[in-house]
Each structure stands twice: as structure tokens, then as C-alpha cells.
N, C-alpha and C positions, 0 to 999 in steps of 0.2 A: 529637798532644797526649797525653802521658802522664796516666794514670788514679789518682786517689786514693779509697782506701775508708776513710772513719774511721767508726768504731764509735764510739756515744756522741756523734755528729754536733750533738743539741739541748743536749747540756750545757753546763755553762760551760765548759771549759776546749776542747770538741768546735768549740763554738762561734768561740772566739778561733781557735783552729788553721784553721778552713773560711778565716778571712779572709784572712789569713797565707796559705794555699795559692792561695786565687782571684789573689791579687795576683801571682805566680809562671807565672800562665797555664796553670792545672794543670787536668783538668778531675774535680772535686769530687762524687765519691762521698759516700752518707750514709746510713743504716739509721735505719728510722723504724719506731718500734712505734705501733699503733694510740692508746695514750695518751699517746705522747709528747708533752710542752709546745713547742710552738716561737716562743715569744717572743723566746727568747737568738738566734736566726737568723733572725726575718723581715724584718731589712733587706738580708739576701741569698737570701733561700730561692728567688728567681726567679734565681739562678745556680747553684744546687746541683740533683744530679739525687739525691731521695729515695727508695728502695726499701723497701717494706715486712719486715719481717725481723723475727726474734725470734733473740736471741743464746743461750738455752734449748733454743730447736729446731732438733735438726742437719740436718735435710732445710732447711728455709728458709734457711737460712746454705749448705749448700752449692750450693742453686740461685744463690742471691746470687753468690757468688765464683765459678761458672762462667758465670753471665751477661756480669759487670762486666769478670773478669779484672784485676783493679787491678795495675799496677806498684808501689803502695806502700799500704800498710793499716796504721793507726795506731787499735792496738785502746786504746780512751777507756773503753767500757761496761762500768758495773761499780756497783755499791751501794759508795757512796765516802765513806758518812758513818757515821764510828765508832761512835758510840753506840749506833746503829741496830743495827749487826753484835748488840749484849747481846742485844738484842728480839728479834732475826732471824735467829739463826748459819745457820739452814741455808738461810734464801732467800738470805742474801748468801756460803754457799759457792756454794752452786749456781749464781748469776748469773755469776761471779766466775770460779771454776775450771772451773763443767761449758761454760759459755760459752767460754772460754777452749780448751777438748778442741774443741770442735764447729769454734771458726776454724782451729785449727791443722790436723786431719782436714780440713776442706774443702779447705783450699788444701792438702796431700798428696794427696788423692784427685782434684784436678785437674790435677795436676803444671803449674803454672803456678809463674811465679819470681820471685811474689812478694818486694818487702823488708818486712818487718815489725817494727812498731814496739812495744812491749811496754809500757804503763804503769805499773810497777812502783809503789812506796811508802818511803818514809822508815818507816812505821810497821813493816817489815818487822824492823828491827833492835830496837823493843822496848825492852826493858830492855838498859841502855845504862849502864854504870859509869863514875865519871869519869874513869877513867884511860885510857879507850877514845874520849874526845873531843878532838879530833873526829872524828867516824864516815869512817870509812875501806871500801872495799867487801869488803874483807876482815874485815871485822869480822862476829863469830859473830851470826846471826838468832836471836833470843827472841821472836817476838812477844807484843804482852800483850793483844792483842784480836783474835774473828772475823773482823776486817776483816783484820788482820795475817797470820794466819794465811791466809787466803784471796789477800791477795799473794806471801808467800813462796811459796804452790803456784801460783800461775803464773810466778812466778820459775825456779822450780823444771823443769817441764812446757816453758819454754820452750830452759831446756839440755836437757834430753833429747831433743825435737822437732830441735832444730838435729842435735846429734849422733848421732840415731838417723836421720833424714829428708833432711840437710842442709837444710831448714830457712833459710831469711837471717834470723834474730830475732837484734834487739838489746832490751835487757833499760835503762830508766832507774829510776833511785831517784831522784825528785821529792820534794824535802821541802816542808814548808808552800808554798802558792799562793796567787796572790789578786789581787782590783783589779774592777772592774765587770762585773757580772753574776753573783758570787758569790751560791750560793744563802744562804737568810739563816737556815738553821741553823750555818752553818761558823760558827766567833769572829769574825770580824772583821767578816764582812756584819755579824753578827746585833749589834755592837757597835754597827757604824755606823748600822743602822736604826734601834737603841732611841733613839740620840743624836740623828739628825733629825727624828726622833718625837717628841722632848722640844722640839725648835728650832720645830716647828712649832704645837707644843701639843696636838699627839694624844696623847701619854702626860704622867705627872705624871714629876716629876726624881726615879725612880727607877730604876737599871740595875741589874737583874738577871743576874748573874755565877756563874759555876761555880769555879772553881780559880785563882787570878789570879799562882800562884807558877811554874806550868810555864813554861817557854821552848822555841820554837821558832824556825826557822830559814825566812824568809819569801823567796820572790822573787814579780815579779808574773809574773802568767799571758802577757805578752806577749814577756817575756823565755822564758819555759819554751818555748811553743809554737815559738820561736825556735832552741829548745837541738832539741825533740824533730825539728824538719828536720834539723839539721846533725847528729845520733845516727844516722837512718836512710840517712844517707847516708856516711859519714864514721865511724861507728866499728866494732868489728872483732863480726862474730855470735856468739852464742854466748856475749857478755860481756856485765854489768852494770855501769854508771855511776852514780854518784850527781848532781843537779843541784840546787845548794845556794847560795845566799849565800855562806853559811861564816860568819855572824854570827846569834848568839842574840836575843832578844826575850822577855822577860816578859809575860805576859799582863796586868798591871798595866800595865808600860809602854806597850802595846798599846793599853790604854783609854786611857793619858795622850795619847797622840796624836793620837787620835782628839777628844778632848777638847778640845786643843789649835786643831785644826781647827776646831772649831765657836765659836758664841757662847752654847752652855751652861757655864755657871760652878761654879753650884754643884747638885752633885750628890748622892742617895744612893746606896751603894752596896748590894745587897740577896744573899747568899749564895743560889742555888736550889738545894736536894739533887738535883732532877731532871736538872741540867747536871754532877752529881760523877759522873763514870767508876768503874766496879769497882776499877778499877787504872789507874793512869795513868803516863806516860812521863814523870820528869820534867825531861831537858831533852832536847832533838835539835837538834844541833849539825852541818853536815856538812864533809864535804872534799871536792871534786868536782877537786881536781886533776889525776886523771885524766882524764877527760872536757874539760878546759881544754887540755890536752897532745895530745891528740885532733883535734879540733876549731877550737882558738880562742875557744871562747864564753868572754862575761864578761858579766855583767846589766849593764843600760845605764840602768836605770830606777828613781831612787832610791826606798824603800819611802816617805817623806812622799808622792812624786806619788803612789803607789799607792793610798795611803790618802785621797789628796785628791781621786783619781776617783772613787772608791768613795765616798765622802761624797754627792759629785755623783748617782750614779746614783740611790742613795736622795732624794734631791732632788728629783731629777727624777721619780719614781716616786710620790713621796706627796704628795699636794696635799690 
């Protein structure tokens, strides 16, 4: 039975991806720090083998990859919520990039042959001109935030490693993600919450909203974890992919959908200063036809189900 290591194993999108591999007969590697939450996984944690690990500390990480040996390692962990990066720049380099040096050194300094899978970012490209949409992987990196800047350096780190180590890294650019179990600072959880919140009578009909003109480029996380199998296996090292819809969304329209979904009517809407970014991107739009040319993939999962599982979750969640 071939071995899988995913870093960021409790998170959301760690989480979707463990199930997706259990289903494949794969046996399921997972790094667990001492605080880590495991809610998003305990309908399968009695099929995952957990190891304690800190992605910080390179002795624990290279004991980890010489223990496991994994056939495939899909690095997940990462401080993956932008706002955060303003407050936090240097824990979320740190997490991000020096985490990043510590998996790639382990697995060189075991000479094991490993494929590895690279979580890259949409937000990598940043400032983004109209005449550059749709984002193409060619398209020059600006980042406009910590968080950005911290994926282009393992973008980055992971051409060097291939090229300098030979390395098997494949590099994705995942634009917007989502669907149940989304934490609920992202926009769209944190949309859907306010909304069921109001449905149920926990909150009064008022949605507090940040920026509602940006547009992004959404797939569900089921489709993505989808993309990121057939990337680690199936596209060429040393390259990046983008994995994208290729269809914009307004953050307005975003609530209207949501809205839509529910039997909330009539709403306020409330601007928070605290949700307005220093600088914001405003639209990411992708082209992932390279990756489609690759591969085959094509999202299968329209964004309304997406949004209508995610209603659900909160649903089910707040009583």
C-alpha cells in the first residue's frame, strides 16, 4: 500500500483531501501539532495514522519523513488567512516559507523519492491589470500581501529545490476554494454563518460586510483536492499550474446567493472597517488551461451546490 504524508492534515481543505485519498486505498499520513483542532477529521481519524510534528521544527519534520517515507506528500500547512499575514507577517513567513525549507531539506537529507505536492496561491499574482485577465501562469507575481509574498517564496524555493536536488515538486495556483467545513473567517463561510444565524434567530438581520466590489474566482474544495491528485501525479516537476473555474464572482453577488438560499428576506447591510484589507486585489480571474491540457480535469460541482452545502453545514452546526 502506498504512503501518503499531507501537512495541514486537520484543515479544511487537509481534511477533504484525507477522504479523497482513504477512498483510493492509500494509507494516510498526517502531522498533528499539539493544538491542532480535529473536528474537520473526526469521522475518519480512526483511519488516519497521526504523528506529532511541528512544520517550524526541522529535527521533528525530518524524523517524521524518515520514519513514514511517504510516496506522495502534499504540503497543506500554512497560515492561509490573509488579513492575518497584516497582524502577523513574520509568523506567517515563518510558518509558510521556513516550514517549507525544513520539508524540502528533510526529504533531501533522506534521499527518499518522494512526489510532492506544492500548495501554492492565486494570491501570488497580486496586482493584476485588466489587460492580464485572465491570469495566465505566466503572468508577472506582485504580491499585495504577507500572505502573498510568503507563497511566491515557496513557489519560488520549490524551482530551486527541483532544480538544484532534483526534487519531484509540482507547484498549484488554487484560486478561491470552498464548500463545508470552511473556516468561518474566509467570506463565504463567514457569509453563510451570519445568514443562518439570522435564520435561526441568533443574530438580528444584520450582515456585516468588508469590500463587496472585489471578485473572485471560486471552485469547491472537492473539485480542487481532485485537481491536486491528478497534479502529483500527472504534471511535469518543477512547473506551476493554475486551478481555477475561469469565472469571476462579486462579493455582492456572493451574498446574493447565499441570500437566495436561505429564507432571509430582508436584510441590512453594515460596512466593518475591521474586514477592509490595506490593499486589496481587485478581481482574480484564472486560466488553468494548462493544467486542463495536462491532466483532463474540469470542476464537476456547480458553485450554487457549493454554497447550498455550506448553508447546510452551518445548519447543522448551530442549533
Amino acid at each position: 500500500m502506498e504512503k501518503v504524508l499531507i501537512t495541514g492534515i486537520t484543515g479544511f481543505v487537509g481534511s477533504h483531501l484525507s477522504e479523497f485519498l482513504l477512498k483510493k486505498n492509500l494509507e494516510v499520513y498526517g502531522i498533528e501539532r499539539w493544538r491542532s483542532r480535529t473536528e474537520n477529521i473526526h469521522s475518519i481519524k480512526d483511519k488516519l495514522k497521526l504523528i506529532k510534528a511541528d512544520m517550524r521544527d526541522a529535527h521533528s519534520i525530518e524524523q517524521l519523513i524518515s520514519k513514514v517515507e511517504p510516496d506522495y506528500i502534499f504540503h497543506l500547512a500554512a497560515q492561509s488567512y490573509v488579513p492575518m499575514s497584516w497582524s502577523a507577517p513574520a509568523d506567517t513567513l515563518e510558518t509558510n516559507v521556513i516550514g517549507t525549507v525544513n520539508l524540502f531539506e528533510a526529504v533531501r537529507k533522506s534521499k527518499i523519492d518522494s512526489r510532492i505536492h506544492i500548495a501554492g496561491s492565486s494570491e501570488e499574482y497580486g496586482m493584476v491589470y485588466p489587460s492580464e485577465l485572465p491570469i495566465k501562469e505566466t503572468n508577472p507575481l506582485r504580491p499585495l500581501s504577507p500572505y502573498g509574498v510568503s507563497k511566491v517564496a515557496q513557489d519560488m524555493l520549490s524551482y530551486q529545490y527541483h532544480k538544484s536536488y532534483g526534487l519531484k515538486i509540482v507547484v498549484t495556483r488554487a484560486f478561491n476554494h470552498t464548500g463545508p467545513r470552511r473556516g468561518e473567517v474566509f467570506v463565504t463561510s463567514n457569509f453563510a454563518k451570519q445568514v443562518v444565524e439570522i435564520e435561526k434567530g441568533k443574530k438580528k438581520p444584520v450582515i456585516e460586510v468588508g469590500n463587496l466590489e472585489t471578485k473572485r474566482d471560486f471552485s469547491d474544495v472537492r473539485d480542487i483536492v481532485r485537481a491536486y491528485w491528478l497534479a502529483i501525479n500527472k504534471c511535469d516537476f518543477g512547473e506551476a499550474y493554475n486551478i481555477c473555474s475561469g469565472k469571476a464572482i462579486s462579493m455582492k453577488e456572493l451574498l446574493d446567493l447565499i441570500l437566495s438560499l436561505s429564507k432571509v428576506r430582508r436584510v441590512k447591510i453594515a460596512k466593518d472597517p475591521a474586514r477592509m484589507r490595506p490593499s486589496d486585489v481587485p478581481i482574480l480571474v484564472g486560466d488553468c488551461t494548462k493544467f486542463k491540457k495536462k491532466t483532463g480535469w474540469k470542476p464537476e460541482i456547480p458553485f450554487e451546490k457549493t454554497m447550498e452545502d455550506l448553508m447546510n453545514y452551518w445548519r447543522n452546526l448551530i442549533v
